[in-house]
LOMIRO-756262 format. One record per residue (C-alpha): residue in one letter; x, y, z negated. Coordinates in steps of 0.5 Angstrom, whole numbers, padded with zeros to 4 digits, always signed. Layout:
<recs>
aXYZ ...
</recs>
This chain:
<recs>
x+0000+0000+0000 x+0005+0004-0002 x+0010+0003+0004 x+0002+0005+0009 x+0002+0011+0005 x+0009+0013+0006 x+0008+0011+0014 x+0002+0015+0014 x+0006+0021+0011 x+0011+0021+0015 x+0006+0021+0021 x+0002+0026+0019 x+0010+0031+0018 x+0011+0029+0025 x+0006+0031+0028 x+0005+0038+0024 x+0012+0038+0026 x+0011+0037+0034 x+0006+0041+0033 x+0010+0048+0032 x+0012+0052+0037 x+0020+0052+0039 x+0023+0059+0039 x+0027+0058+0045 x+0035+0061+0044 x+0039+0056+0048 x+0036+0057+0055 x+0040+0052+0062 x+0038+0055+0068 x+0040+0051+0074 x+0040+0054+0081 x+0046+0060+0081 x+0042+0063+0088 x+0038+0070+0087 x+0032+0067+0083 x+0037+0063+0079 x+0042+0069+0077 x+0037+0073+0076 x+0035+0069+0071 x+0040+0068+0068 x+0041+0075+0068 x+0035+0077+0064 x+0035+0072+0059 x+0042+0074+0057 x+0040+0081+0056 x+0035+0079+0052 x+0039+0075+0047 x+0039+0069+0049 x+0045+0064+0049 x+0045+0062+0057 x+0049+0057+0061 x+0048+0057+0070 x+0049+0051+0073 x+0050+0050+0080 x+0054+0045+0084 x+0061+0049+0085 x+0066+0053+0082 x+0066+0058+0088 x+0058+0060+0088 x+0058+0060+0080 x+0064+0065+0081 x+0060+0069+0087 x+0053+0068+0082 x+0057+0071+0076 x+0059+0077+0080 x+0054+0078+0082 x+0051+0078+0076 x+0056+0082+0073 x+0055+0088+0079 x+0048+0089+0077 x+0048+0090+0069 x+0053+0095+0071 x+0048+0098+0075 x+0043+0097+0069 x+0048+0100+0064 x+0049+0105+0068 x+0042+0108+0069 x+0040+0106+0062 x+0047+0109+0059 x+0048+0115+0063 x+0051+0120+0059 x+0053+0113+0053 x+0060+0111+0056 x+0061+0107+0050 x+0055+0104+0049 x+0054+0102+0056 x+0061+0098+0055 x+0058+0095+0050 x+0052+0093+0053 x+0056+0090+0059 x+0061+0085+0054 x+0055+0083+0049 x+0051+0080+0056 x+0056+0077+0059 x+0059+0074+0052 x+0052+0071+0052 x+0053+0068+0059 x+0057+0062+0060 x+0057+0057+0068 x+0059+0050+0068 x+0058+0045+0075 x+0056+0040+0071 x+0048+0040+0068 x+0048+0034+0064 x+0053+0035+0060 x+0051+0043+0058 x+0043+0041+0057 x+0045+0037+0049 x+0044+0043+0047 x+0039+0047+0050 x+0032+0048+0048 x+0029+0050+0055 x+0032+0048+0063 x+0030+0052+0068 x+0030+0049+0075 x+0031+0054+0081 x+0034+0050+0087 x+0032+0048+0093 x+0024+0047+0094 x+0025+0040+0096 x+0022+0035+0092 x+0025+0030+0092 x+0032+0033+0090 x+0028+0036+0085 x+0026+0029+0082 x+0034+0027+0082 x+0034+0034+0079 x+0030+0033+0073 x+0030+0025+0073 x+0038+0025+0070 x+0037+0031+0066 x+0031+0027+0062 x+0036+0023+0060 x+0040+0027+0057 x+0037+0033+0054 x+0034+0032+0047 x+0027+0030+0045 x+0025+0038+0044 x+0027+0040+0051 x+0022+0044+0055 x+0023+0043+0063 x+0021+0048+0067 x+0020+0049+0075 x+0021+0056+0078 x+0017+0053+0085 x+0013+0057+0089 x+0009+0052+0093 x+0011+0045+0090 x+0005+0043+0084 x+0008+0043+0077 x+0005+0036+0076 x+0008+0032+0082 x+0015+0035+0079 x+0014+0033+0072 x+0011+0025+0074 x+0019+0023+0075 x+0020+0025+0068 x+0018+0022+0061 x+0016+0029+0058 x+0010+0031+0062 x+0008+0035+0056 x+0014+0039+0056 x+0014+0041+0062 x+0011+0046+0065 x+0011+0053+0072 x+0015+0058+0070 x+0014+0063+0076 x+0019+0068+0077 x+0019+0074+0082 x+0025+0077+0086 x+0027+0081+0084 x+0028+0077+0077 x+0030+0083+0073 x+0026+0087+0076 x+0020+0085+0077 x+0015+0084+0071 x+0010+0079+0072 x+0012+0072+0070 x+0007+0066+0072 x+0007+0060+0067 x+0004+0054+0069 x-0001+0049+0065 x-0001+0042+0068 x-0006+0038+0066 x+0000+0034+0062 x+0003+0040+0059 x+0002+0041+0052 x-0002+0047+0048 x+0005+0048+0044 x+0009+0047+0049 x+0005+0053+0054 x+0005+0058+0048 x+0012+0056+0047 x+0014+0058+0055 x+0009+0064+0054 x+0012+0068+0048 x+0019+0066+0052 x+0017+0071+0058 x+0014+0075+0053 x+0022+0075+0049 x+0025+0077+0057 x+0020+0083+0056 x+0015+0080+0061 x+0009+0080+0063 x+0006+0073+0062 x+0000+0071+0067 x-0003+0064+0065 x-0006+0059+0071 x-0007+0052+0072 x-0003+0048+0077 x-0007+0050+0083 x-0002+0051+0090 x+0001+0057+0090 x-0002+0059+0083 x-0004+0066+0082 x+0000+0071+0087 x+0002+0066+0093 x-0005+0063+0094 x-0007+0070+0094 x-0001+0073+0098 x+0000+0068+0103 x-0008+0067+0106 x-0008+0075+0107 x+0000+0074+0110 x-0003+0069+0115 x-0010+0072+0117 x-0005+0078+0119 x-0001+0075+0123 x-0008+0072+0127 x-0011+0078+0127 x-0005+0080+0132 x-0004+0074+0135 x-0011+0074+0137 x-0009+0081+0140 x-0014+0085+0136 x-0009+0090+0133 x-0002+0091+0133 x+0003+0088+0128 x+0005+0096+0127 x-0002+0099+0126 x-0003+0092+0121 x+0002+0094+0117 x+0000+0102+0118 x-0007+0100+0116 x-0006+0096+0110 x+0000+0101+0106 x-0005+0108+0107 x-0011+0103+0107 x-0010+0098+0101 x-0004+0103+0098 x+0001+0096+0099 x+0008+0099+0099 x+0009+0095+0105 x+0005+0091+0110 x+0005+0085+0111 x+0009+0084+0118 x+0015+0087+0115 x+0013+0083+0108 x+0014+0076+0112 x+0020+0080+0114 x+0023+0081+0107 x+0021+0075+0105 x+0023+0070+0110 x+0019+0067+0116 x+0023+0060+0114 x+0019+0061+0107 x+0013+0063+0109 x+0012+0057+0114 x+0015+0052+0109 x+0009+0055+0104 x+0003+0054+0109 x+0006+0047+0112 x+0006+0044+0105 x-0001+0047+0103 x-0003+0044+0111 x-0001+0038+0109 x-0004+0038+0102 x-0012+0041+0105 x-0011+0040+0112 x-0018+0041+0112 x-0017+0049+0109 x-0017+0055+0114 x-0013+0059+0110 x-0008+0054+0111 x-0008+0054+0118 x-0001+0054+0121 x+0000+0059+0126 x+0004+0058+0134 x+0007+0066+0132 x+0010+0064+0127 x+0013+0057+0128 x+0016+0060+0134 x+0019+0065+0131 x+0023+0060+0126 x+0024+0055+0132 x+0029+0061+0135 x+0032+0063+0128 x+0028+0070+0128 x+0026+0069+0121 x+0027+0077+0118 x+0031+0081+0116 x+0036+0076+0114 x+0037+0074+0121 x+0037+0081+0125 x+0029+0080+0127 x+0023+0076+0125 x+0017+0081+0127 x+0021+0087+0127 x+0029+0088+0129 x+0033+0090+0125 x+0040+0090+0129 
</recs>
């Protein structure tokens, strides 16, 4: 009787345990790209200890440099008449900030794992799959997709209750609004959990279940398509479309020269995938416009020329 009681207890202290929400400190970020530094960059100027991983040494020297570019802008517009104090912030950000190339070793002690690499599923549960095996129980993972479901990531892993979207902007430091996805698996403790870490990077956290595109995206990328077919049905030009929708809608951009921003290679891959999902759903359509485009490598202005030319 004695030993059921004492198992009963120990059951109950777990579960009230398991129930508290982690204060997330220790942060891993995996992708060294623009998303995955910009990240970092973030959750080191707010305090939390960070390391950034990415396959080699030469991108992790071009992330940190990058990184270390753009506090220097940061310091230099919030200390602009503090030389010293500006000095300061730079070091305490960057002491916050370490790189490593390998992820398994550097997620024994980390409280949450972000992942923003390559929107390739498969890669991803390769990603996550090792990890799940060496991070602790605690750990929470994360995904920064923009168009892969937040469940179909998790499935590879044994911890779909700690796993949940966390959807950031471009760029991260910049842009306030964070995404944070509840699958169906995820735990109540762990999206609190990932909503009080947004709101510690001084964002903005905005809820959503696990729908394609979540909020932004499935709002953003139908209007981008139904822009493009409204001009391939040649009702409008691409110029007055963009011209109508900036003193129209009071959008800073229009939509063609956002798809150029962008990239077209991003947009399509968002719209195949969704097709792929619905392909019964028109606002999922794909576009010969825009297939073309990519085919010839006009992806924007990365390239030189997507809907516009920029050389």
């Amino acid at each position: 009787m004695a030993t059921s009681s004492r198992q009963l207890i120990a059951r109950c202290m777990s579960s009230s345990t398991a129930a508290k929400k982690l204060v997330i400190k220790h942060v891993t970020v995996i992708g060294g790209g623009l998303m995955g530094s910009g990240i970092a960059q973030v959750a080191a100027v707010t305090g939390h200890t960070v390391v950034l991983v990415d396959q080699t040494d030469e991108i992790l020297k071009k992330s940190s440099k990058n990184i270390e570019e753009s506090l220097k802008r940061v310091a230099k517009k919030k200390f602009a008449e503090q030389p010293e104090a500006s000095s300061q912030f730079l070091q305490k950000t960057l002491s916050n900030l370490s790189t490593s190339t390998d992820a398994a070793a550097v997620v024994h002690s980390t409280d949450l794992v972000i992942e923003a690499i390559v929107e390739n599923l498969e890669v991803k549960h390769e990603l996550f799959k090792r990890l799940d095996k060496f991070a602790p129980e605690h750990t929470i993972f994360a995904s920064n997709t923009s168009s892969l479901p937040i469940t179909d990531i998790a499935n590879c892993t044994t911890r779909q209750d700690r796993f949940g979207g966390l959807h950031f902007f471009n760029p991260a430091p910049m842009m306030k609004l964070v995404e944070v996805i509840k699958a169906p698996m995820t735990s109540q403790t762990t999206f609190d959990s990932l909503i009080d870490f947004s709101k510690a990077l001084g964002k903005t956290p905005v809820s959503c279940k696990d729908t394609p595109g979540f909020i932004v995206n499935r709002l953003l990328v139908p209007y981008l398509m139904e822009s493009v077919r409204l001009y391939e049905r040649g009702h409008a030009s691409k110029e007055d479309i963009d011209i109508a929708m900036k003193l129209g809608a009071g959008y800073p951009m229009g939509p063609f020269e956002l798809l150029d921003y962008v990239g077209l290679d991003t947009s399509k891959f968002i719209v195949d995938g969704w097709y792929q999902m619905e392909p019964d759903n028109p606002l999922f359509a794909p576009s010969e416009l825009l297939n073309k485009l990519v085919a010839e490598n006009k992806l924007g202005k990365k390239t030189g020329e997507g809907f516009y030319k920029y050389r």
